[in-house]
C-alpha positions in Angstrom: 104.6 102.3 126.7 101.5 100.5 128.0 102.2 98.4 130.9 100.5 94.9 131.2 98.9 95.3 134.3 97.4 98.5 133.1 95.3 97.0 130.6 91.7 95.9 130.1 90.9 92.2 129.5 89.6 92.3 125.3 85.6 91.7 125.4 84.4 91.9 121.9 81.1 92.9 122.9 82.1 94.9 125.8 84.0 96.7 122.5 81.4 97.1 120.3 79.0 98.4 123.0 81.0 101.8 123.3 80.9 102.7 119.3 77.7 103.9 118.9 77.4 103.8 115.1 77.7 99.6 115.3 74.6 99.7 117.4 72.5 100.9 114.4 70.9 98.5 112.2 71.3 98.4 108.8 68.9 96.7 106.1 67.2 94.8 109.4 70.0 93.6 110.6 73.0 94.9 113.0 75.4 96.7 111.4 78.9 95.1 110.9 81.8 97.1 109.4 84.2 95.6 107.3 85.8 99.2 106.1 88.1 99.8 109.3 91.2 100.0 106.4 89.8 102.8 105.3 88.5 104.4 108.2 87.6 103.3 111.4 83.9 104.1 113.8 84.6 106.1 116.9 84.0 105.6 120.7 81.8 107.2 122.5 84.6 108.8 124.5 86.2 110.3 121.0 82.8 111.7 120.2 82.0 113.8 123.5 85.9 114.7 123.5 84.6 116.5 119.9 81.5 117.9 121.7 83.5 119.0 124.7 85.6 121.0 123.2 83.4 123.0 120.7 80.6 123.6 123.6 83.4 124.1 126.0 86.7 124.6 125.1 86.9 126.3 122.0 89.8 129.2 121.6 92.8 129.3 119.6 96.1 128.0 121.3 99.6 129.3 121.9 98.3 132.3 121.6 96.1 133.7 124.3 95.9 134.3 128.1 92.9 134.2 128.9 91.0 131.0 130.3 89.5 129.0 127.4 93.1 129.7 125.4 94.9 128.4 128.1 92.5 125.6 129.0 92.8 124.3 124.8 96.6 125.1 124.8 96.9 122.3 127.6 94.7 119.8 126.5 96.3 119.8 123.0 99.6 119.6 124.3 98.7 117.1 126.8 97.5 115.4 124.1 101.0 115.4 122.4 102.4 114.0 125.5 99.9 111.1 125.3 101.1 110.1 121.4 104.1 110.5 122.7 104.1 107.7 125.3 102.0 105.5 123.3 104.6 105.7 120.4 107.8 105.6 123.2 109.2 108.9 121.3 112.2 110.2 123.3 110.7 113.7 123.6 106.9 115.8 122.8 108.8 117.5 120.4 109.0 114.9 118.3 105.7 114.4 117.9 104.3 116.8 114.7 100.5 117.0 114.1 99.9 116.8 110.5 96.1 116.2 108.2 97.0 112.9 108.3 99.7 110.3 107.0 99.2 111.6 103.3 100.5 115.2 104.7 102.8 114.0 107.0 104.4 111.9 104.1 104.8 115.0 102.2 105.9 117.1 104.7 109.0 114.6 104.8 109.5 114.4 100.9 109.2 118.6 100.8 111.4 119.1 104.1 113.3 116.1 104.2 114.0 116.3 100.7 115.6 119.9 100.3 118.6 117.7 101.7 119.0 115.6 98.8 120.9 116.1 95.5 121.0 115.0 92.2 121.6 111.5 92.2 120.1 110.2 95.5 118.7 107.1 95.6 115.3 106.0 97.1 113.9 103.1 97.5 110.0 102.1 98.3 108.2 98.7 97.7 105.9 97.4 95.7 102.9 96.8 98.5 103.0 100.7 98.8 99.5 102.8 99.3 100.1 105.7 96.5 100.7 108.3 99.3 103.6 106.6 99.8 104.6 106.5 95.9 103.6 109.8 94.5 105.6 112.1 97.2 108.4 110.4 96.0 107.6 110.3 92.5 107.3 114.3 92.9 110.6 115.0 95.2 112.9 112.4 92.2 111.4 114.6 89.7 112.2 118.1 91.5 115.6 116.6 92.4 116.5 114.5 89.6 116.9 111.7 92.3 116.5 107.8 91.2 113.1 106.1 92.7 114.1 102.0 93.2 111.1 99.5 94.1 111.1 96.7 96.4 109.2 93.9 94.5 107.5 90.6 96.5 106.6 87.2 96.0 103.8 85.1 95.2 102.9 85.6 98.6 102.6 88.9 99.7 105.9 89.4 100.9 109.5 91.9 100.3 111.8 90.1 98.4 114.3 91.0 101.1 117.5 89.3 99.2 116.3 91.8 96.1 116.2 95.2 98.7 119.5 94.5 100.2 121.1 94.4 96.4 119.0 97.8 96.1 120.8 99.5 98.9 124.2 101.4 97.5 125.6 104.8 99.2 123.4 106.5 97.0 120.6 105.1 99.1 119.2 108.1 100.9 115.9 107.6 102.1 114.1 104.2 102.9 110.3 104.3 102.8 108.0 101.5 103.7 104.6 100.7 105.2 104.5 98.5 108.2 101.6 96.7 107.2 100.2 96.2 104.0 96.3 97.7 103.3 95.5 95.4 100.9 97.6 92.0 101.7 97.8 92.5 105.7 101.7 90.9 105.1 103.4 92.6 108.5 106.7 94.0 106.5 109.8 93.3 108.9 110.7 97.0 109.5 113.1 95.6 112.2 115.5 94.4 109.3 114.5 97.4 107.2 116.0 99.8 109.1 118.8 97.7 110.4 119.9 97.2 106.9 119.1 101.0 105.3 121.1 102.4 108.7 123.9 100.5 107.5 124.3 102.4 104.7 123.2 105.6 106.1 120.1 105.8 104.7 117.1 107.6 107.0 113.4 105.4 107.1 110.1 106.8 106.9 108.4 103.8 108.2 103.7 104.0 107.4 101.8 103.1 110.1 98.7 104.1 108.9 97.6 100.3 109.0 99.8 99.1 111.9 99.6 101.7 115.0 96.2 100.3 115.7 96.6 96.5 116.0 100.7 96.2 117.0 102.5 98.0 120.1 104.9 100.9 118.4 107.8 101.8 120.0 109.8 104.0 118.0 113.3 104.1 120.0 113.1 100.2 119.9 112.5 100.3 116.0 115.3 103.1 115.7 113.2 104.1 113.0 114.0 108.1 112.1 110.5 108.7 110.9 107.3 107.1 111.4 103.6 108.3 110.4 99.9 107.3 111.0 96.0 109.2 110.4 94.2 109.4 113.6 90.8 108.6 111.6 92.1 105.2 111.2 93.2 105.0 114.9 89.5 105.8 116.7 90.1 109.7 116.5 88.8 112.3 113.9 89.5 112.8 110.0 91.4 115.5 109.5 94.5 114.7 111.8 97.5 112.7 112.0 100.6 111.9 113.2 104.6 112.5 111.8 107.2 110.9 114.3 110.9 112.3 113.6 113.7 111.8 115.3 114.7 115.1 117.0 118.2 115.7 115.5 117.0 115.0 112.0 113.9 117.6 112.3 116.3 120.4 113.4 118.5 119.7 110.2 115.3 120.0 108.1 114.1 123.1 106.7 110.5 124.3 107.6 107.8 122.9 105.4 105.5 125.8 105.8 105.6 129.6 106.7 103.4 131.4 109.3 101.4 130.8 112.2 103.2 129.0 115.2 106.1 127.9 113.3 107.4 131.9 113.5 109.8 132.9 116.4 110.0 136.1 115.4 109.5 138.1 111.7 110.2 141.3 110.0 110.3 142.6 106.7 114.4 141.2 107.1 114.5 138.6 108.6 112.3 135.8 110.3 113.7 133.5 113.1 112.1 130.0 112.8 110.1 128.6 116.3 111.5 125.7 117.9 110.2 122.0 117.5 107.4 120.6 117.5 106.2 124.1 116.4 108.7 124.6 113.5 106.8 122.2 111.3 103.0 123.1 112.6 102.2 126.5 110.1 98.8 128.1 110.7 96.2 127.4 113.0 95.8 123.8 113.8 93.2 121.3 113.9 92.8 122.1 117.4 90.0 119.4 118.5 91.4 117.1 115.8 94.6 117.3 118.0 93.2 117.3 121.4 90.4 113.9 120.2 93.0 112.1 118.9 95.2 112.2 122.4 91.8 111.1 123.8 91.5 107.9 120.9 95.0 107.3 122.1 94.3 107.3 125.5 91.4 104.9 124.7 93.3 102.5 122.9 96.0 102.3 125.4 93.7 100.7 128.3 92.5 98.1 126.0 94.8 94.5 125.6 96.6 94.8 122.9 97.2 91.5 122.5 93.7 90.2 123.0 92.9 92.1 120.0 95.5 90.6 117.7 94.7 87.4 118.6 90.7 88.1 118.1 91.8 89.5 114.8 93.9 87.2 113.7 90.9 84.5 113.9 88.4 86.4 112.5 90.9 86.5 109.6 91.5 82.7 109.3 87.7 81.9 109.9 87.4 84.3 106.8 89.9 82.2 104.6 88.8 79.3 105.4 84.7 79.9 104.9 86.1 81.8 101.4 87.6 78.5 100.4 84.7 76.8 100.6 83.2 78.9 97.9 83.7 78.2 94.0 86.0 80.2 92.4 87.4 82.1 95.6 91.3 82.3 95.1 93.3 84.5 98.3 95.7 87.1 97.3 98.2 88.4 99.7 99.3 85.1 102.3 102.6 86.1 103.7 103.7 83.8 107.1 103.7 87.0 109.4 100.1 89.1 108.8 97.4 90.6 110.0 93.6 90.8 110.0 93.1 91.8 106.3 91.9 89.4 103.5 92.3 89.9 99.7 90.2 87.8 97.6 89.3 87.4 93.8 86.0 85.6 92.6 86.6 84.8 88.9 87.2 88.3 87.3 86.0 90.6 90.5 88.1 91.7 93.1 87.0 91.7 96.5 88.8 93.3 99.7 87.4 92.9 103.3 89.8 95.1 105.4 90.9 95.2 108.8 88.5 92.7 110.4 87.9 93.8 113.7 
């Protein structure tokens, strides 16, 4: 994990300086991006990581011995290492490169979900992005399992006393975002998986909104899986993130066939590669990989904590300035959130996302 002393003190304009797309104007006037939610700009460092390895580095990995495969095959593994820390995973091979949380919340609800019977229960919430609904959606139909829902309050928040009544033996699966992309409401994962574990059930846990603003660690949150995009993290579209906890990946079946995740094949018989590799089919998204280790390795030299608490009042100074206009009501404000504000003006809905 990043160590305090480690850090850089958070200067917003010291920030904005290194993202070259916010120093273009737009309309006369300096750009500002409201649309981080959906995805975020990119440092200068992420963007001569991309040219780097296309001018410099390009080869396909695992697979060769000669210089430029070997030079990829290290970065992109070193770059596995990096996620690794940042996230506090036990080992690299727990650490699976996906397209980005969308795949690797299918990958879970195909893999994951061969394990299931007719039956199961699952349970999601009612704040979920519909990557996080459909999978499910799909594996209860395939299965004939029972999908369950979460609802919350006036507020923005899990009606916690409702989820524990949801949770029975037949509760197999758990799967919640961390924070909200549309009410900002921080869910408390913490007591999500405490309670789900009691009763056996595994948690997929989306960070696609969270891995950016709060410190992660995964052996802390006991969490068995956890996903996030790196295009919403600093690093490229196209890549992302699935956390699993190592024990449960080797009970899961492979997702996809061919490329790295093959040991060995015949016409017989094929003998599955170990993890990480068991779940990566195909040629990867090589410099998606390798930039998004380098996004990572940005974001863990800034102050954490400076950020949230820049965040967090840009937020309120948005509330409160909203307030002031007629016919501004806020949706989504839970006690415990983070820099996103929901508001509607008489019959138009308005999001500004991810202030940053």
């Amino acid at each position: 994990m990043i160590k305090e002393n480690s850090v850089i003190p958070f200067d917003v304009n010291a920030c904005r300086a290194v993202f070259p797309a916010l120093q273009q104007e737009v309309y006369g006037k300096k750009l500002i991006y409201f649309d981080n939610g959906a995805t975020s700009q990119k440092p200068q460092v992420v963007i001569d990581s991309i040219e780097n390895y296309y001018s410099k580095e390009n080869s396909n990995i695992h697979r060769g011995v000669h210089h430029l495969s070997q030079m990829a095959t290290d970065k992109y593994e070193g770059a596995r290492q990096s996620i690794q820390k940042y996230m506090n995973a036990y080992s690299s091979d727990e650490i699976i490169f996906t397209s980005g949380t969308t795949a690797a919340i299918n990958l879970i609800a195909s893999s994951f979900g061969e394990l299931l019977i007719e039956g199961d229960e699952i349970i999601i919430s009612a704040m979920e992005h519909h990557s996080n609904i459909v999978p499910w959606q799909m594996l209860c139909e395939r299965k004939k399992c029972l999908l369950k829902v979460i609802p919350i309050n006036e507020k923005g928040e899990l009606k916690m006393d409702v989820f524990e009544k949801l949770l029975s033996d037949k509760t197999k699966l758990v799967s919640v975002t961390h924070i909200s992309n549309t009410l900002g409401t921080i869910n408390p994962i913490e007591k999500i998986i405490r309670l789900s574990h009691e009763h056996n059930a595994k948690v997929v846990i989306d960070g696609a909104q969270s891995i950016q603003h709060i410190a992660v660690d995964v052996q802390n949150l006991d969490c068995d899986f956890y996903v996030f995009s790196g295009h919403k993290v600093f690093g490229p579209t196209g890549v992302g993130i699935m956390y699993g906890k190592k024990d449960i990946l080797n009970a899961m079946p492979p997702y996809q066939g061919g490329g790295d995740m093959i040991k060995t094949v015949t016409f017989e018989k094929t003998t599955y590669n170990e993890l990480p590799h068991k779940f990566e089919a195909g040629t990867p998204n090589i410099s998606g990989g390798i930039c998004l280790g380098t996004a990572i390795e940005y974001l863990s030299k800034l102050d954490i904590v400076g950020i949230q608490k820049h965040e967090n009042h840009l937020a309120k100074y948005a509330e409160i300035q909203l307030l002031n206009i007629e016919g501004v009501r806020l949706i989504g404000t839970a006690k415990d959130k983070t820099s996103v504000v929901s508001f509607i003006v008489k019959n138009y809905i308005h999001l500004i996302l991810e202030l940053y």
